[in-house]
C-alpha positions as CSV (number, residue, x, y, z in Angstrom):
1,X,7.2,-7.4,-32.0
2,X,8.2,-7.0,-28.3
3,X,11.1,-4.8,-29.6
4,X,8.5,-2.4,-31.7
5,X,6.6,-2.2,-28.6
6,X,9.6,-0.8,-26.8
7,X,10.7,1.4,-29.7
8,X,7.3,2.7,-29.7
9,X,6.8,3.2,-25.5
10,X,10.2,5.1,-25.6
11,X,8.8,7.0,-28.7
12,X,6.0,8.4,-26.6
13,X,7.9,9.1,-23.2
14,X,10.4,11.1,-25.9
15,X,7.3,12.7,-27.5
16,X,5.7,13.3,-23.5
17,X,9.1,15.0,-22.1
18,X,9.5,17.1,-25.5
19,X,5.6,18.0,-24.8
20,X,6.0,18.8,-21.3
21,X,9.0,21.1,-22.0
22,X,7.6,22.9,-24.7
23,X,4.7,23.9,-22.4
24,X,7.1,24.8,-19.6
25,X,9.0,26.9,-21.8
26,X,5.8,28.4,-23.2
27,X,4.6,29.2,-19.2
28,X,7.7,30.5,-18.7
29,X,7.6,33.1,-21.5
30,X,4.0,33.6,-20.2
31,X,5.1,34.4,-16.6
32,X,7.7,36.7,-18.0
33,X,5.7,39.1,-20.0
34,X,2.9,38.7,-17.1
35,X,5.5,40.0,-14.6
36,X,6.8,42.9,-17.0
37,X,3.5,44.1,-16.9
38,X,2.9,44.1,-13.6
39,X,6.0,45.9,-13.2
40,X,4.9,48.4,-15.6
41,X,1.3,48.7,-13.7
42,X,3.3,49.2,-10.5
43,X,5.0,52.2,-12.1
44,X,1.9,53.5,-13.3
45,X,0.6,53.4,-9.9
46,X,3.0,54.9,-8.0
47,X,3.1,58.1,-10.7
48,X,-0.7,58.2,-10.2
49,X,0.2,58.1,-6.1
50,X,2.1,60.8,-6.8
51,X,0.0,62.8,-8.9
52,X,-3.0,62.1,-6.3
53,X,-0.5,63.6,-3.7
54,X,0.7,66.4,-5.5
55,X,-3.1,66.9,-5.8
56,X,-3.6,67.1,-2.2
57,X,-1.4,69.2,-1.1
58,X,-2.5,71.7,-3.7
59,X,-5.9,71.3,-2.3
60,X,-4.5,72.0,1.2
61,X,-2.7,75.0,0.1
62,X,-5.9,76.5,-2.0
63,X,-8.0,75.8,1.1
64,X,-5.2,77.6,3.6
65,X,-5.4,80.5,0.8
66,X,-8.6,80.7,0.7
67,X,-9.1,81.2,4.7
68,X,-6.1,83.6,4.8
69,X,-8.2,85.5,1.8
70,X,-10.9,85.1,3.8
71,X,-9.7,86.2,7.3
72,X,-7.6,89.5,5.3
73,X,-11.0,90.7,3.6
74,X,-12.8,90.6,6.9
75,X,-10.1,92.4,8.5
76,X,-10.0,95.1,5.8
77,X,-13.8,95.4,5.9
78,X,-13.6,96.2,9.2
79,X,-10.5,98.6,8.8
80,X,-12.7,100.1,6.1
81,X,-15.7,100.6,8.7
82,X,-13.7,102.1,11.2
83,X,-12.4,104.6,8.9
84,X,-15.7,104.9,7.7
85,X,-16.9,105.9,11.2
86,X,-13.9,108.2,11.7
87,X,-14.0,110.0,8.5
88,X,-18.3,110.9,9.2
89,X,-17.2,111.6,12.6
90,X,-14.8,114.3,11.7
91,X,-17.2,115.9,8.9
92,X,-19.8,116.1,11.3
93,X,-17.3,118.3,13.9
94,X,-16.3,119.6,10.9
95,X,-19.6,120.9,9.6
96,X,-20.5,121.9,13.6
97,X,-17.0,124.1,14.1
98,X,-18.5,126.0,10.2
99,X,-21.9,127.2,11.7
């Protein structure tokens, strides 16, 4: 009887270790595909960094455009004014040197 009881205890501290490293394999198959993923987020990431920056300095360039578009139609509106000016200017001494 004493012996069964000892073929039995070892029984269960066999079954418990066999238990315990089942689950540690399990955890460690877990913690393996729960770092590929994170791996694969942290690539995602850094391509959607560098599409946000790639984004930005388009922005940046548009905007720089945009002044210098800005700043040349002003100047040419002016130019345009002046030459404007000029061109009545000379009609009218034209027209007074006619009569």
């Amino acid at each position: 009887m004493l012996n069964e009881s000892s073929i039995l205890k070892d029984k269960n501290y066999l079954m418990l270790g066999l238990f315990i490293c089942i689950i540690l394999i399990f955890q460690n198959f877990y913690f393996n595909e729960l770092m590929a993923q994170n791996q694969e987020l942290i690539h995602l990431n850094k391509e959607v960094l560098s599409s946000h920056k790639d984004l930005i300095e388009n922005q940046l360039k548009y905007t720089e455009d945009v002044h210098y578009m800005r700043i040349t139609a002003q100047n040419l509106e002016e130019q345009n004014n002046e030459l404007m000016n000029k061109a009545e200017r000379l009609n009218e001494l034209f027209f007074v040197q006619m009569y």
